[in-house]
N, C-alpha and C positions, 0 to 999 in steps of 0.2 A: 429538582433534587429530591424534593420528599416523595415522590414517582419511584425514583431510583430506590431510594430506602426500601419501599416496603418490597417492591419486586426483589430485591437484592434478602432482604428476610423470608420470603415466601421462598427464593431457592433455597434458601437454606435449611429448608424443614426443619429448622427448633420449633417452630413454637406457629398454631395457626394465627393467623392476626385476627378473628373472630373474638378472641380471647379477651381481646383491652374493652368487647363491649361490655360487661359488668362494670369495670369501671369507669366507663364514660356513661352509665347510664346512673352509677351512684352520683358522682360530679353534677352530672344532671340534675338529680333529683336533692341535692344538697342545697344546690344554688337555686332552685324554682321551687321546690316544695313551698318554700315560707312565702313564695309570694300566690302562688295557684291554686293550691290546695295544701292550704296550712293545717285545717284542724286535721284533717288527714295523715298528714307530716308526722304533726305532732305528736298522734296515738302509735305511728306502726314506726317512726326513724328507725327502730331497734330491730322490730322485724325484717325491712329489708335489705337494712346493713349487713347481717348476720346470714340471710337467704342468697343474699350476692358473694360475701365471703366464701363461704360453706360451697357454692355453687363451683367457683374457680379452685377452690382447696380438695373438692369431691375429683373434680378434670384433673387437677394434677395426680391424684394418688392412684385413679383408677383408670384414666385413659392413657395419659401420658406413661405412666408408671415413675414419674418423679416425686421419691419422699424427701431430697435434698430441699429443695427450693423453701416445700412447704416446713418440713421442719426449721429449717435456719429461720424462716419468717414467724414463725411460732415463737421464737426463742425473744426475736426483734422485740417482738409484739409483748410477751411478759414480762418482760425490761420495764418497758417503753411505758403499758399500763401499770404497773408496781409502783415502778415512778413518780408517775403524774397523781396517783390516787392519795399516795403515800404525801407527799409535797401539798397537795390540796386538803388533806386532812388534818395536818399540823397547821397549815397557815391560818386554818378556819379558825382554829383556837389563838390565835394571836390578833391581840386588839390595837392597832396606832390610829389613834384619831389624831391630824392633826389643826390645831386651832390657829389657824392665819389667813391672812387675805390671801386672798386665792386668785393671782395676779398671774399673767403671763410667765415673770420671772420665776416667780415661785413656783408654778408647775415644771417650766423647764429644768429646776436645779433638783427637783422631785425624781425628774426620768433622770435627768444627768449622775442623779446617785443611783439610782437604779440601773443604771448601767454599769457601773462600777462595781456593784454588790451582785448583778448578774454574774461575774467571773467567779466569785466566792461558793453561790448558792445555787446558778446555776437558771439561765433564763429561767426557768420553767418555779424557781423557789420567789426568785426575785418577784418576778410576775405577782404571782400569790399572796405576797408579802405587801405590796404597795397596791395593788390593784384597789382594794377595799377601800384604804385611806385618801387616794386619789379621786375616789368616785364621790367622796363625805367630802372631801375638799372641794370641790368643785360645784356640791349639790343643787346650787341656785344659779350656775351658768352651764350646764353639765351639757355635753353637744356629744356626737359619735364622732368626730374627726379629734377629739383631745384621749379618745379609748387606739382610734387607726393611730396617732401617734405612739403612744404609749405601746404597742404591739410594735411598731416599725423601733423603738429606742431600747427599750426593755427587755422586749419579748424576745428577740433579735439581732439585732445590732452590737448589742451592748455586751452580748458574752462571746467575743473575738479573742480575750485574751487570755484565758485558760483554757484546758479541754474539759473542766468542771463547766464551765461556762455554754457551751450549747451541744449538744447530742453529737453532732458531724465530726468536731473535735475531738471530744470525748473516745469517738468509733478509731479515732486516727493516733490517739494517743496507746490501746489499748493494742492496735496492729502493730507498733514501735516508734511510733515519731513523740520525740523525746518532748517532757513534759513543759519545757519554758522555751520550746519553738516556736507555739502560738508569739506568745508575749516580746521575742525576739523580731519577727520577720512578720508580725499584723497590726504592729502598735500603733505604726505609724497610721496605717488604713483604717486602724480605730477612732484614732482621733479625729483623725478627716471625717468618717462618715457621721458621729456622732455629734462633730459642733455644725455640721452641716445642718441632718436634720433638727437637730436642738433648735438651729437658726429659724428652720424653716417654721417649724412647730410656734415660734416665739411668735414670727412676724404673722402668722394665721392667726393664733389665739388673741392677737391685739386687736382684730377686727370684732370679737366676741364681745358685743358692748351692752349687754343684757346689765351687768354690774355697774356699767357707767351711766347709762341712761334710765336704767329702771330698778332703781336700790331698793331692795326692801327693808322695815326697819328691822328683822331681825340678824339680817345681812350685816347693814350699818352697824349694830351695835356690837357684834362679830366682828367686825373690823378694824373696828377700836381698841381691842384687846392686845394683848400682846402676845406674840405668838409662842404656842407651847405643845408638848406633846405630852398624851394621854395613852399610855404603852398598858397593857393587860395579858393574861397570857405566858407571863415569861417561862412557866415550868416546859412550856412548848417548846424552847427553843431548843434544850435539850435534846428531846425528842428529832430536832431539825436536823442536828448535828449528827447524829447517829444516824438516820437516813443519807444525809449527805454524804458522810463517812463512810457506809458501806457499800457508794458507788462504788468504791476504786478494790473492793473485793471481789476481784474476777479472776478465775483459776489459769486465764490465758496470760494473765499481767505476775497473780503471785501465784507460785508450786505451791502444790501441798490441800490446797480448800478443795473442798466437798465439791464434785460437779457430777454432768452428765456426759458421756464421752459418745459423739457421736459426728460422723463423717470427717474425721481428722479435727473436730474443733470439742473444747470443753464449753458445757454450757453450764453456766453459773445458777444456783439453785436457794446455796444459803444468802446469797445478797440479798434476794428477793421476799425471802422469812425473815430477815432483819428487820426489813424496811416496811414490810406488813402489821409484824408485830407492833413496831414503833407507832406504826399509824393507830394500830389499835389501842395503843396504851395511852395517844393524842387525844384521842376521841373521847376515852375509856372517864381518864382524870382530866378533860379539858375546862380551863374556866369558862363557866354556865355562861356569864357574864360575857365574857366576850363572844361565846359561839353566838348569842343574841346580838348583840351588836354588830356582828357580819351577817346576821341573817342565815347563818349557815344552814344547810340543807345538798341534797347528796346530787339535787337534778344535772347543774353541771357537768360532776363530774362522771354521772351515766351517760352522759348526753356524749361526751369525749372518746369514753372505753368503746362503745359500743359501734357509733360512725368509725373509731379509728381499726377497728377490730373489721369493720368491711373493705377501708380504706387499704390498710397493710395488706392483706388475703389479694383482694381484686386487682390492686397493682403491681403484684406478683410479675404479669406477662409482659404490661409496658414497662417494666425498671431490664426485664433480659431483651425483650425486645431490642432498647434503644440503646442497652450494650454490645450486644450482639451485630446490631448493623455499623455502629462506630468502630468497632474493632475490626473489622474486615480488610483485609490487606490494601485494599485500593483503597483505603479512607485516613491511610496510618501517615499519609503528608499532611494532612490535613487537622492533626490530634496536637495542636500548637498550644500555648499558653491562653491567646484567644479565645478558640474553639471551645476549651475546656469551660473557661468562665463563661461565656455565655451559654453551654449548653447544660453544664453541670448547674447552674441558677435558672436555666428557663423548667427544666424538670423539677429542680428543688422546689419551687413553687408550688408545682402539683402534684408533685409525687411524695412526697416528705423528704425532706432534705438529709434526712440521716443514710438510707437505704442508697440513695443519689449519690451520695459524698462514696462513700464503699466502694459502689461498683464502677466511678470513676476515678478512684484513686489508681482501682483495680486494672482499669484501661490503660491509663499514664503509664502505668509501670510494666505491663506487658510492653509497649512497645520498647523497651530496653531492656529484653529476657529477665525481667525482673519479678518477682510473686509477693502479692500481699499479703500474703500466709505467711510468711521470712522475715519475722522482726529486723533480721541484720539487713536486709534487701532495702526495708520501710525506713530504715535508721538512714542507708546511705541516698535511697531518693530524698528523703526530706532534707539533709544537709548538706547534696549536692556534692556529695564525696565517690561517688561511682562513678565509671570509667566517663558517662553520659558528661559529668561537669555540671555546672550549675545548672544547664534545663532544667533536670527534675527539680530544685528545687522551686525554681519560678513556678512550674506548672506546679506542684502542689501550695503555693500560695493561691495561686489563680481558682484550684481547685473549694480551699479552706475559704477565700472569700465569698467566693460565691452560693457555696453550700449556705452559709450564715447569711449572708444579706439578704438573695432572693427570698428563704425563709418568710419574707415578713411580707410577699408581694400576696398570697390568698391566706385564705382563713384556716385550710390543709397545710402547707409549706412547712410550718413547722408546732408541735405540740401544745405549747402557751398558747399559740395564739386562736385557735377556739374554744381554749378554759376560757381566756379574758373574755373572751365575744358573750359564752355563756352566763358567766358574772355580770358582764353589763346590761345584759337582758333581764336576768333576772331581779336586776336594780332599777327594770323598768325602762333604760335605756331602752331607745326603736335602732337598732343596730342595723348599717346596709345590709344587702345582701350579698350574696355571693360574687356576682357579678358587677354589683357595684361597688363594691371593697375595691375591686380592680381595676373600674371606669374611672373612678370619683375618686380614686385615693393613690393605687399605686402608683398606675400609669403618670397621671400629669404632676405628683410628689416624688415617688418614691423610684419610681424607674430614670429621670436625669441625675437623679445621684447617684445608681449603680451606674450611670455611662460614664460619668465623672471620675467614678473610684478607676474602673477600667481601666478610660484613656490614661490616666496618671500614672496609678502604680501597676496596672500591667502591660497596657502598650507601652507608654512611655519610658514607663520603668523609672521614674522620677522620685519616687518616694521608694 
C-alpha cells in the first residue's frame, strides 16, 4: 500500500517526494541531537531549524512558484508563535505554590482540573498555569512519567470540549462548525478518555514509593500541614484574559477587523498586537516575586518558536503530500470514519495536529462536493444536515478526536507539549527523548486508550 502511495504521488507531479527530507531529517535530529551530539544540539537547534525551513520555503517560492502554501503556513505559524509566547509570558508571572502531600490522588485531581480549565484557557494556557505548581508539588518524588502524563491529560486530552480548548478545534470552529458542537458530540469521549488516563496515571504513580519508603524530614513536616494555596501574580491574570479573548478576533469569524487579504482568505494581524502587547505589559509590570519563584527565563520558549518555525516550513510537502494521495479518486472508498481517525491522529502526532485537522476536514468534505472555505457547507457537514445525512457528521467526530488525542503521542504532535518538556528540563528534570517519549510512554500507555476511544465511539458507535 505505501508502494502504491508514493507511486501514485510521483504520477501526479505536485510535489517531488525528495521534498519530506528536510523534515525527516529535522525529526531526525530533534530526536538524536540530545542524545549523540548534545552540546552540538544545544548551540546550533536554532540554526538548523531555521536553515531547513528557509530551505523548503526558498523550493517553494522560487522552484515550484507556490506562494499559497508558504504564505498560508506563514500565517499558521504567527498565530501559533504569538500564542504560545504570549501564554508563556503571562503564566510566568503567575505564582500557585501548592502546600499538600503530594499523593497519587492529589496529582490526579491536579491534571483532572487542568483538564477542565484546558477548555476555558486553552491546552496550551492550562499547561503554563499548572505545570510550574505541579513540578514544586511533587519536588521530592518528581519522575518524567508524572510530566508524560501531565502532557497526555492537560496538554491534550483535556481541551476536547471547546474550540478555545486545543488549536484543531479552534481551526474547525473558525471554518463554521458551530461553537458548542465540541461539547455536544465529544463529551462523552472526554470523559472516557480522561477517567481512563487519570486511572492509568493514579495506578502508575502508586508504584512511586520514594515518599513512602524514604521520607525526608522536611517532606514529613510538609505533610503535616494542612494543605493550602499560595497564589502571586494576580494583576497577570488580567493580562490572561485579554490574550485569551483576542483569540476569537479573527476577521474570517467577525466583518469589519483590520486584516490582510490574501488568496480568498483574511489574515488576522490585530489579534496578534493584542496578544504581543498584553505579553509585553505581563512582563513589563510582572510580580518580581513571582517571576523568581517560576524561575522564569525566556529558554523555553526560544527553544519552541524556533524548532516549530523549522517544523511548520518543512512539513509544508508531507501535510500535501499525504492529502493529495488520500484524496485521489480510487482511495475515496476508503475515506470512512476509520480511515479518518487513524490516519488524521497517526499524522497528528508528527505533523502537528492543527495543520492535520484542516486538510482533513478538507478531504471528508470534498468527497460530498462540499468546500471548507463555505462556512454554510462546514455548518451542515458538522450537523450532518447535508443531503450526505449523518456521515459527515460521524467523520468529523472521528476527525476532532483524533486531531486532539493523538496530539499527545510525540513531543511535536501538538504545541504545549514541548513548552512543558522545556519547563521540565529546565527544572532539571532528565526528560525522555524523542523516541522514547514514544517507546516508553505512548505506545504501551497512551496508544490502547486511542484504540479504546475508537472501538467504542467510532466503530462501535456506542457512546
Amino acid at each position: 500500500m505505501l508502494t502504491n502511495f508514493i507511486l501514485l504521488a510521483q504520477a501526479q507531479h505536485a510535489l517531488p517526494i525528495f521534498l519530506i527530507i528536510p523534515f525527516l531529517i529535522l525529526i531526525g535530529m530533534i530526536a538524536a541531537g540530545p542524545i549523540f551530539f548534545g552540546h552540538f544540539w544545544e548551540h546550533n537547534y536554532k540554526t538548523v531549524a531555521v536553515v531547513l525551513g528557509v530551505t523548503v520555503l526558498l523550493y517553494y517560492l522560487f522552484a515550484l512558484g507556490d506562494y499559497h502554501m508558504p504564505a498560508h503556513t506563514l500565517a499558521e505559524y504567527i498565530t501559533f508563535a504569538t500564542l504560545l509566547s504570549s501564554l508563556y509570558i503571562a503564566a510566568g508571572g503567575i505564582y500557585l505554590n501548592i502546600n499538600a502531600n503530594a499523593t497519587p490522588a492529589m496529582n490526579v485531581a491536579l491534571v483532572a482540573v487542568g483538564a477542565v480549565l484546558a477548555n476555558f484557557i486553552g491546552t496550551t494556557g492550562a499547561s503554563l498555569l499548572l505545570i510550574r505548581p505541579f513540578i514544586r508539588l511533587n519536588v521530592h518524588r518528581i519522575k518524567p512519567y508524572q510530566i508524560i502524563f501531565f502532557i497526555f491529560i492537560v496538554s491534550n486530552a483535556g481541551g476536547l470540549l471547546t474550540p478555545l480548548g486545543d488549536p484543531p478545534l479552534f481551526i474547525g470552529f473558525i471554518k463554521g462548525v458551530p461553537f458548542f458542537w465540541t461539547l455536544q458530540h465529544l463529551f462523552t469521549p472526554w470523559v472516557l478518555s480522561i477517567a481512563l488516563l487519570c486511572l492509568l496515571f493514579f495506578l502508575v504513580d502508586r508504584r512511586n514509593k520514594e515518599t513512602a519508603f524514604t521520607p525526608r524530614p522536611e517532606v514529613v513536616a510538609k505533610n503535616e500541614e494542612k494543605t493550602e494555596f499560595h497564589f502571586s501574580g494576580k494583576r497577570n491574570l488580567f493580562w490572561l484574559a485579554i490574550i485569551i479573548g483576542a483569540v476569537f478576533l479573527d476577521p474570517n469569524v467577525i466583518d469589519g477587523l483590520p486584516h490582510i487579504y490574501y488568496d480568498g482568505n483574511k489574515f488576522s494581524y490585530l489579534r496578534e498586537i493584542i496578544q504581543l502587547a498584553a505579553a509585553f505589559m505581563c512582563y513589563r509590570f510582572s510580580n518580581k516575586t513571582a517571576l523568581a519563584g517560576n524561575k522564569f527565563n525566556f529558554h523555553p520558549i526560544l527553544e519552541v518558536v524556533f524548532l516549530f518555525f523549522g517544523i511548520f516550513f518543512t512539513m509544508m510537502p508531507a501535510l500535501q503530500l499525504s492529502a493529495e494521495i488520500a484524496s485521489a479518486p480510487q482511495y475515496a472508498q476508503f475515506i470512512t470514519p476509520n480511515f479518518l481517525y487513524w490516519v488524521t491522529g497517526s499524522l497528528s502526532g508528527f505533523l502537528d495536529n492543527a495543520p492535520t485537522y484542516a486538510n482533513f476536514l478538507s478531504l471528508a468534505m470534498a468527497k460530498y462536493d462540499m468546500a471548507q472555505n463555505m462556512p454554510a457547507d462546514v455548518k451542515q457537514f458538522a450537523t450532518g444536515t447535508s443531503a450526505a445525512g449523518l456521515d459527515t457528521l460521524i467523520e468529523l467526530e472521528a476527525i476532532s478526536l483524533a486531531a486532539v488525542l493523538f496530539g499527545a503521542f510525540t513531543y511535536i504532535g501538538n504545541g504545549p507539549n514541548f513548552m512543558v518538556k522545556a519547563i521540565a528540563e529546565s527544572a532539571g528534570i532528565n526528560m525522555p527523548t524523542f523516541f522514547a517519549y514514544i517507546l516508553r510512554y505512548s505506545i504501551p500507555f497512551l496508544l490502547p486508550i486511542l484504540a479504546l476511544v475508537w472501538f467504542l465511539v467510532v466503530h462501535l458507535r456506542i457512546f
